[in-house]
N, C-alpha and C positions, 0 to 999 in steps of 0.2 A: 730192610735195615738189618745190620748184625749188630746184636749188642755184646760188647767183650768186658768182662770183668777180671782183672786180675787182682793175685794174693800170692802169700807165701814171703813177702821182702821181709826184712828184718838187719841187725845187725850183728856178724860174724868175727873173729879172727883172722888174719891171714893165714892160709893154706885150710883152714875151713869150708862149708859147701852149707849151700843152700838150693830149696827144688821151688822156683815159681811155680804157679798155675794161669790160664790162662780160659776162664769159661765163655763160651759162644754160644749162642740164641739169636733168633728171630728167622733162620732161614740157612738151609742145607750147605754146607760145607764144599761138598763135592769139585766146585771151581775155583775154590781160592784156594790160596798159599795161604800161609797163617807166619806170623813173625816177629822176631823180638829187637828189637830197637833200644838204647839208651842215652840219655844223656846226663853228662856231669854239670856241675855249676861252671857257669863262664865257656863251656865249650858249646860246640854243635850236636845233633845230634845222630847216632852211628848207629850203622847195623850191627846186628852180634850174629842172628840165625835166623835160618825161616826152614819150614817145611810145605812141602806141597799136599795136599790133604789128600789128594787120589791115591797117588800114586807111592807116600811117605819119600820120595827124593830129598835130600835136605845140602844146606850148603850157609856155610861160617865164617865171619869175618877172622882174619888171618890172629887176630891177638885172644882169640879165644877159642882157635880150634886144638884139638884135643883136649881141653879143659870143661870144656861147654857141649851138653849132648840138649839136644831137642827130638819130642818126643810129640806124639796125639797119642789118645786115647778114642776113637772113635764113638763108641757106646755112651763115654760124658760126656764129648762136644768140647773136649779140654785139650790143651797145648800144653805141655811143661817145658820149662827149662831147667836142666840140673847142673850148676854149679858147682864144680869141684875148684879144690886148688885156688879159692880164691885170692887177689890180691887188690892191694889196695888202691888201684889204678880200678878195678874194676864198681868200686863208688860211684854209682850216678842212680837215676832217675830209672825202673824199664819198664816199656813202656810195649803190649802186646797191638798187632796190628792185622787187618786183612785185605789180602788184594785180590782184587778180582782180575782171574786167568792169568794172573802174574807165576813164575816161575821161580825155583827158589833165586836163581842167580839176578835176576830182572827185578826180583823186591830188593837186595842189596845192594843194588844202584839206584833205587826209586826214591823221589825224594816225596811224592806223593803217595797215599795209601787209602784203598777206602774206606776205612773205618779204625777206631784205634780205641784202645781203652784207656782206665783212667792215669792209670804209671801204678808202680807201687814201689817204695826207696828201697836199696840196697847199700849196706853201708859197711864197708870192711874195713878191721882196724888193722894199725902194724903192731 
């Protein structure tokens, strides 16, 4: 079992930023991807980023690349996402995730994941 807790949501401005976290427990990182997911009210829910935990290869859905960096920390067991340039499309639910021997590009099209945390809201105003 990996247990993920994330922190850091809150609510911003637009063109504002905010840095999620992302903490992991129960068992070695080494073969998963690690990644961030969200969803808004009434929509589905979408990838944003992942990262490969070996190797740090990463890869971004197209509405949040250059705005959105993802990151590990190896030594805390931690993922962040930093938020810049927010906008207010960018309001929803996020939610951190892990896949096992998944790829960054294979977790952005997965609609299954092994494990997920609890979400933590992000809320950007105009």
């Amino acid at each position: 079992q990996v247990q993920l807790v994330e922190s850091g949501g809150g609510m911003v401005q637009a063109g504002g930023s905010l840095r999620l976290s992302c903490a992991a427990s129960g068992r070695p990182l080494d073969k998963y991807t690690m990644g961030w997911f969200r969803q808004a009210p009434g929509k589905e829910r979408e990838f944003v980023a992942a990262i490969n935990w070996s190797s740090g290869g990463s890869y971004y859905a197209d509405s949040v690349q250059g705005r959105f960096t993802i990151s590990r920390d190896n030594a805390k067991n931690t993922v962040y996402l930093q938020m810049n340039s927010l906008k207010p499309e960018d309001t929803a639910v996020y939610s951190c995730a892990a896949g096992y021997l998944k790829t960054p590009r294979t977790m952005s099209v997965a609609r299954v994941n092994d494990y997920w945390g609890q979400g933590t809201q992000v809320t950007v105003s105009s």
